[in-house]
Steps between C-alpha positions, in 0.01 A plus 500: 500500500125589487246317319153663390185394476227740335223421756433697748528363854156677591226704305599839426188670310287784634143519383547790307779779424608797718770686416535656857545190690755385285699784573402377873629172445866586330576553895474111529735491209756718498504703857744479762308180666337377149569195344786602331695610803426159719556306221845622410571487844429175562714369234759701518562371875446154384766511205723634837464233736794328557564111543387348825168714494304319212155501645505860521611541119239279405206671694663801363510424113135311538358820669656754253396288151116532696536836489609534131148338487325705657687799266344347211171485671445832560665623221246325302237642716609864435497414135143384513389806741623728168332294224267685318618848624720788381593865557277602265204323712626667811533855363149428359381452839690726664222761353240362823618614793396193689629260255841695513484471915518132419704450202751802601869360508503224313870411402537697120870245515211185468471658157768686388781294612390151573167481220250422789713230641701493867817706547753402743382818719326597800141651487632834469747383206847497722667199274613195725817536717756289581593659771171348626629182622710369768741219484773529743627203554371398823182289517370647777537827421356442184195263615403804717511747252300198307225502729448937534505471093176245500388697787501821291423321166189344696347816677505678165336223260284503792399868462415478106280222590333722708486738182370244246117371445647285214409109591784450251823717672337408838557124403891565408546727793346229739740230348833779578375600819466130606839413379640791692342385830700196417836638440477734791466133690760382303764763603384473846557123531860538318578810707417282852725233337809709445445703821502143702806427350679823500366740703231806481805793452606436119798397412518287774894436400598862670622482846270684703843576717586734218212701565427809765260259724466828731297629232359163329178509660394907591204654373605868549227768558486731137162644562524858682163525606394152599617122650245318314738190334579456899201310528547242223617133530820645323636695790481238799625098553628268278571542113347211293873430386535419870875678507403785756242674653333863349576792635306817511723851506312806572806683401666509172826337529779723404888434455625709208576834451384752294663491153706728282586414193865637354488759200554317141787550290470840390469337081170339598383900543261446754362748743721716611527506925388844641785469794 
């Protein structure tokens, strides 16, 4: 159950309207690390947890509803970056050449589609995916691919910042930005929590016995013309999971032979063999 309130958490108003940067901003929203992707993420591993792991389903559902916040934030901001505009004032000033250098791709779906209001699209109009998200079950898995998603999401509401002079959309961006510093130290804390108690190598439950150790722990030479990954921490001493030590190969390793694949059954009409 979700309950609403119609305030928003934090200001969402730019000093005046610009139809450009809110196609910008529908990256926040609706791109592969927007809003929309953490926040269905988030929830959707929180309705997963099973029993025995309540804290984590509780962090998860409180983080996800913030984000459905945040959603409605910049939603709101896109609408107010299009208020007062139209096609008709773009293709008016599309007639300067400099005001067209500026104005030039704003998103005609703002209009046509969503009357000046946010789509659930990236800035170049690709509609959310589902696909986006990752909930697989295991926490730590998931907490990682957590933290890289407010990682991403944080260097690119950091870039339109850079973009914007608006005091207005440099005041919302400052309040996401800051909350993504604190869910990148969020997942950090709750990954060193799960990796104390079951390991670095997720799942822990596999039995590392199971496993070719010969090969656990190689870094095998790809590069034809150079040895360069040789001289990172990567290819020498001990792992951070502490189960081995690296290895560097100068050599590709190589065990199998080369394949040939048996002709199809002549119905499937492939290509027929020259000998």
């Amino acid at each position: 159950m979700f309950l609403h309130d119609k305030h928003l958490q934090f200001e969402a108003k730019p000093v005046k309207p610009d139809p450009l940067m809110a196609k910008r901003v529908q990256e926040l929203i609706g791109g592969q690390y927007g809003e929309m992707s953490v926040a269905m993420q988030y929830l959707f591993q929180g309705w997963g947890v099973r029993k025995g792991n309540e804290q984590y389903k509780d962090l998860l559902l409180d983080i996800g509803a913030e984000e459905l916040g945040h959603i409605e934030m910049l939603a709101t901001m896109v609408g107010r970056l299009l208020d007062g505009t139209s096609i008709e004032h773009q293709e008016a000033a599309m007639k300067d050449p400099a005001t067209a250098a500026i104005l030039s791709g704003m998103n005609p779906q703002h209009a046509i589609v969503a009357g000046m209001n946010a789509r659930p699209a990236d800035s170049v109009g690709n509609p959310w995916n589902g696909s986006y998200i990752i909930s697989s079950g295991n926490l730590l898995a998931d907490f990682r691919a957590n933290l890289n998603a407010e990682s991403q999401g944080r260097t690119q509401a950091v870039r339109i910042y850079e973009m914007t002079d608006d005091p207005g959309l440099k005041d919302m961006l400052a309040v996401l930005i800051a909350r993504d510093s604190y869910h990148q130290n969020l997942w950090l804390q709750a990954i060193a929590e799960l990796e104390e108690a079951e390991g670095k190598i997720t799942p822990g439950s596999f039995d590392r016995k199971l496993e070719r150790e010969d090969i656990a722990f190689s870094l095998y030479n790809h590069s034809a013309s150079s040895e360069e990954s040789a001289e990172g921490s990567w290819a020498k001493g001990k792992t951070p999971a502490g189960d081995g030590k690296f290895k560097y190969e100068s050599k590709v390793h190589v065990e199998g032979a080369i394949p040939e694949l048996e002709n199809p059954h002549p119905s499937l009409h492939s290509t027929k063999p020259k000998k």
